[in-house]
C-alpha positions as CSV (number, residue, x, y, z in Angstrom):
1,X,-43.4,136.8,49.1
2,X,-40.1,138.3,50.5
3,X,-37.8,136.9,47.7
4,X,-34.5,137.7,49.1
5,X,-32.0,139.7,46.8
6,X,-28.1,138.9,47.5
7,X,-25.1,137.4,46.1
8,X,-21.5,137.8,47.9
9,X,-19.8,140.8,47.2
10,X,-16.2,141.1,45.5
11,X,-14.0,143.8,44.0
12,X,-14.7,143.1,40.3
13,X,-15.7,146.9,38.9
14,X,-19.1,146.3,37.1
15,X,-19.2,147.1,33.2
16,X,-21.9,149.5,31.8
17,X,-23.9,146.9,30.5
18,X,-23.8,144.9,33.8
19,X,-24.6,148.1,35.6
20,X,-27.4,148.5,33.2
21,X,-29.1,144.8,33.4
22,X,-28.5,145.3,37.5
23,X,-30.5,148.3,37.1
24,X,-33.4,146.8,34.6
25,X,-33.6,144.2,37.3
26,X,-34.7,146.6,39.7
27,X,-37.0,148.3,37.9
28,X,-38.5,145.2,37.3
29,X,-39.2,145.1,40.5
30,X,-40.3,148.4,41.0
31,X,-42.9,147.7,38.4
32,X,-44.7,145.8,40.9
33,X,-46.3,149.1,42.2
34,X,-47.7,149.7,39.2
35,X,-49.5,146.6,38.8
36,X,-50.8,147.3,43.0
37,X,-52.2,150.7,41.5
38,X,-53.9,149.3,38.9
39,X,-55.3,146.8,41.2
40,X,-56.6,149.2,43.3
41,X,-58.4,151.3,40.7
42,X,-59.9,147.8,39.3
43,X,-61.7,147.0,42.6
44,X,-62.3,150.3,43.4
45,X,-64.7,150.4,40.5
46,X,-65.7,146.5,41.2
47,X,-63.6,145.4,37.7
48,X,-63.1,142.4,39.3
49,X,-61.4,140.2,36.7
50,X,-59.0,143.1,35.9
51,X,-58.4,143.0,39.2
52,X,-57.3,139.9,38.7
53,X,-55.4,140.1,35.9
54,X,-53.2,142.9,38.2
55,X,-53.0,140.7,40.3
56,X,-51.3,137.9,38.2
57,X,-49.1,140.0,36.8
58,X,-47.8,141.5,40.3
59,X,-47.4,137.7,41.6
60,X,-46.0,137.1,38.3
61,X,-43.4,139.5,38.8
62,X,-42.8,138.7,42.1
63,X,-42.2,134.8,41.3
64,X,-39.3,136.1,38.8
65,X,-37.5,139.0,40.3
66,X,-35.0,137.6,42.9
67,X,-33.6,135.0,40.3
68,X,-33.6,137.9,38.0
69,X,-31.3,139.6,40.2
70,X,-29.3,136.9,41.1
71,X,-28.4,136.5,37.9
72,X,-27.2,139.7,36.9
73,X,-25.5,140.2,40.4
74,X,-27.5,143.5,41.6
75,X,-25.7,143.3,44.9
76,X,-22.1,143.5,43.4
77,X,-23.3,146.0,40.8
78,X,-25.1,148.4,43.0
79,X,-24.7,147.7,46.5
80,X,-25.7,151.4,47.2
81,X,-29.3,150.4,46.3
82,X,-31.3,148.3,48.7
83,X,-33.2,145.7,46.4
84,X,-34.3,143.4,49.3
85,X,-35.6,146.5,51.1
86,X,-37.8,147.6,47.8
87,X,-38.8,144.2,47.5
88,X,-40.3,143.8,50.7
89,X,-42.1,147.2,50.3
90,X,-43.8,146.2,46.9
91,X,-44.8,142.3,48.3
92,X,-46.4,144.5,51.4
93,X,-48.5,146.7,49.0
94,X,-49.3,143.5,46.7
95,X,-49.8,140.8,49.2
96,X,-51.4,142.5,52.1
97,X,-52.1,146.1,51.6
98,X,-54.0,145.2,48.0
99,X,-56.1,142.4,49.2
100,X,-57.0,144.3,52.5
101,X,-58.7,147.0,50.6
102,X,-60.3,144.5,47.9
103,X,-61.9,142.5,51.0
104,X,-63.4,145.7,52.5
105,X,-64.5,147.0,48.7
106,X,-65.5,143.8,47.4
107,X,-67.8,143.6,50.8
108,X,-66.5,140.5,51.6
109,X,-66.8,140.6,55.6
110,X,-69.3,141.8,57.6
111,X,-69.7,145.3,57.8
112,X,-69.3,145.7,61.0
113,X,-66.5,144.1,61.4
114,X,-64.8,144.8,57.7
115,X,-62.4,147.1,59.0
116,X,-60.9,145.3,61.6
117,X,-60.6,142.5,59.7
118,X,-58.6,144.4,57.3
119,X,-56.3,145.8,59.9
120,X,-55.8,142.1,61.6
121,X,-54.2,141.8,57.8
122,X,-52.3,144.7,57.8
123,X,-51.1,144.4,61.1
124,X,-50.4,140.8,61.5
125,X,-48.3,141.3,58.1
126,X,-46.7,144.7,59.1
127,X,-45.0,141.9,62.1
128,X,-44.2,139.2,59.7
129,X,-42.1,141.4,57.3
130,X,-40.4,143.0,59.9
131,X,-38.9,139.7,61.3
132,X,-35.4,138.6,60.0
133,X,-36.3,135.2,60.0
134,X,-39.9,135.8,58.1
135,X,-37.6,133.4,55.5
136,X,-35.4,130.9,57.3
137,X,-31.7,129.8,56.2
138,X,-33.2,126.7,54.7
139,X,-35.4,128.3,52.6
140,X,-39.1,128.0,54.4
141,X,-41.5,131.0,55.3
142,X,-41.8,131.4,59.2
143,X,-45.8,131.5,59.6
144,X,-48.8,132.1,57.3
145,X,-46.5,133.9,54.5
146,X,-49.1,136.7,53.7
147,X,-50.9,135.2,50.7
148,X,-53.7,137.7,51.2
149,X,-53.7,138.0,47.6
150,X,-54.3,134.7,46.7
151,X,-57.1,134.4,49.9
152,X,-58.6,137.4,48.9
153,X,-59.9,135.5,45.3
154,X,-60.4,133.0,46.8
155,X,-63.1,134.4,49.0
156,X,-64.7,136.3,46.1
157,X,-65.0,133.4,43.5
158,X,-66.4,130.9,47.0
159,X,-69.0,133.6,47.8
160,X,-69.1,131.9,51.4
161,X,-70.7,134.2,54.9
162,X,-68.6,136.8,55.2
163,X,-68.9,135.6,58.9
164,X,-66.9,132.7,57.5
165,X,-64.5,134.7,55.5
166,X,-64.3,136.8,59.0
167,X,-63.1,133.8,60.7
168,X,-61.0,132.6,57.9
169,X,-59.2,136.4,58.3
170,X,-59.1,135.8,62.0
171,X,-57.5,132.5,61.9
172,X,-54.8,133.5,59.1
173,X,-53.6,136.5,60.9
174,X,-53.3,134.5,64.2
175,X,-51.1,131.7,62.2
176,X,-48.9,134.6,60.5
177,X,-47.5,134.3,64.6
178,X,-47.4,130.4,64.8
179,X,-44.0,129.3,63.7
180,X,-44.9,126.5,61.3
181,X,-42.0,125.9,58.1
182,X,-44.1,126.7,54.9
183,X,-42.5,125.7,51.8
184,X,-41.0,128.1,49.1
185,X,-41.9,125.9,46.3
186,X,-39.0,126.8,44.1
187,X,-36.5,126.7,47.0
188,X,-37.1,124.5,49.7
189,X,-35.2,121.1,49.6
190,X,-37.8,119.2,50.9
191,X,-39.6,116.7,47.8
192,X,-38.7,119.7,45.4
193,X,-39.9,118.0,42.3
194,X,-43.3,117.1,43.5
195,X,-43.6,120.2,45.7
196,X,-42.9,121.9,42.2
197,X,-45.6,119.9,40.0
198,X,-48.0,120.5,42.7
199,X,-47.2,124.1,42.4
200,X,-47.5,124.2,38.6
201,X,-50.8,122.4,38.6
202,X,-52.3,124.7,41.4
203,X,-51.2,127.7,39.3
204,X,-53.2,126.6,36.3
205,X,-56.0,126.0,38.2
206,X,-55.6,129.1,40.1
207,X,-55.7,130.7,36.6
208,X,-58.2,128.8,35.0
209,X,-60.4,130.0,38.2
210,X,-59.8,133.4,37.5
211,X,-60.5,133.4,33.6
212,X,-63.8,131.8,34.2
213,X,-64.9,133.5,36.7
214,X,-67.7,133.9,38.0
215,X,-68.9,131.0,36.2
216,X,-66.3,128.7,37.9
217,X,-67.0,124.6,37.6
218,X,-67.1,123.0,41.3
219,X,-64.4,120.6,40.4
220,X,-61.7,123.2,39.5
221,X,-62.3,125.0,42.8
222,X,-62.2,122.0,44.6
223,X,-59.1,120.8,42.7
224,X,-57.5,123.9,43.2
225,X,-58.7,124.0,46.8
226,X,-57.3,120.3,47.2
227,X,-53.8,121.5,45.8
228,X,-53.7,124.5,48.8
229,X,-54.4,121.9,51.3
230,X,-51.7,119.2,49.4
231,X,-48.9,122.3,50.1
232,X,-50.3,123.1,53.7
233,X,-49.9,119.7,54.4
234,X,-46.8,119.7,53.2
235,X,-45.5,122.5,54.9
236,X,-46.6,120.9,58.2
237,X,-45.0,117.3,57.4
238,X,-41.7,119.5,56.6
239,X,-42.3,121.5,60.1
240,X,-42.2,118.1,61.8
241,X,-39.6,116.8,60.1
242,X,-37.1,119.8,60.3
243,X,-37.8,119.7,64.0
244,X,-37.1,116.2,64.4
245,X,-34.1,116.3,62.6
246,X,-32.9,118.9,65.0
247,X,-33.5,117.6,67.9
């Protein structure tokens, strides 16, 4: 979530093909609200493992576009184009506007609470993104970085109350305000290289989850389950630690 696009700016005049792999790399990223449409119509007409197959692909994307434009230099090559400002808008459709909707469709709360669980999402998140510190100087998310997405599969493949799931919602949106360090797996400089295996092996399980669905073992939920917990832990022993340093 909120990759940030930038690199420092000089007076070299870009080339046509530099100009043009700037350019692919923002349409890259534009591509993203693509992948939130299809989403949409998936769980509008309850497809839900093309759902998430959008999904994937959006976080995918996501997970790849800022180095993507860091490499070809998008702020040097076209500074008149806001890449950071596009990114934001696609990770708000695709990490909090998405999921909202699929937890309301999907019937995942209670009913009569479904929408205002929803908007605790939508709301919480429209505050996070509009913080200039949502991602700190040393590379950590400031709060519960909006993984709606991620929460929102979660929930389907558990099949828990949707009282629970309610509360879950509740909790979440309250912590998007609580300003705990989470880690940016590929970025933080905190244990990187086990932060990073622990990251790889969630994401298989996260995608073995999804391809068996709804046939899901127990021990690859609670695996990947255990591997969420690992990085919250994580986060929090880096929290402490950042604070301690500082002080």
């Amino acid at each position: 979530m909120q990759d940030d696009y930038g690199a420092h700016l000089t007076n070299e005049q870009p080339t046509a093909q530099q100009k043009l792999l700037a350019w692919s790399a923002h349409i890259f990223t534009a591509s993203g609200a693509i992948w939130g449409l299809l989403t949409l119509l998936a769980i509008t007409n309850g497809e839900w493992k093309a759902a998430f197959l959008w999904i994937s692909v959006a976080i995918l994307i996501d997970s790849f576009d800022g180095y993507l434009a860091r490499r070809v230099r998008v702020k040097e090559f076209i500074p008149e184009f806001d890449g950071a400002l596009l990114d934001n808008m696609l990770d708000y459709l695709n990490y909090v506007f998405v999921p909202a909707y699929f937890l309301v469709q999907a019937n995942l709360l209670p009913p009569s609470v479904s929408i205002l669980g929803a908007s605790l999402i939508l709301l919480a998140s429209s505050y996070q993104f509009c913080q200039s510190d949502a991602k700190t100087d040393d590379h950590y998310f400031k709060g519960f970085p909006s993984y709606w997405n991620i929460l929102a599969i979660y929930l389907l493949v558990l099949e828990l109350n949707p009282w629970t799931n309610f509360i879950v919602v509740v909790i979440l949106a309250i912590l998007v305000f609580v300003p705990i360090k989470y880690i940016y797996p590929s970025r933080t400089n905190f244990y990187p290289m086990i932060n990073l295996a622990a990251t790889a092996l969630w994401a298989l399980t996260f995608v073995a989850i999804m391809l068996t669905y709804p046939n899901n073992p127990s021990w690859l939920l609670w695996l990947s389950l255990l591997l969420a917990l690992f990085y919250t832990g994580m986060s929090l022993f880096a929290t402490f630690a950042t604070r301690k340093q500082a002080a």
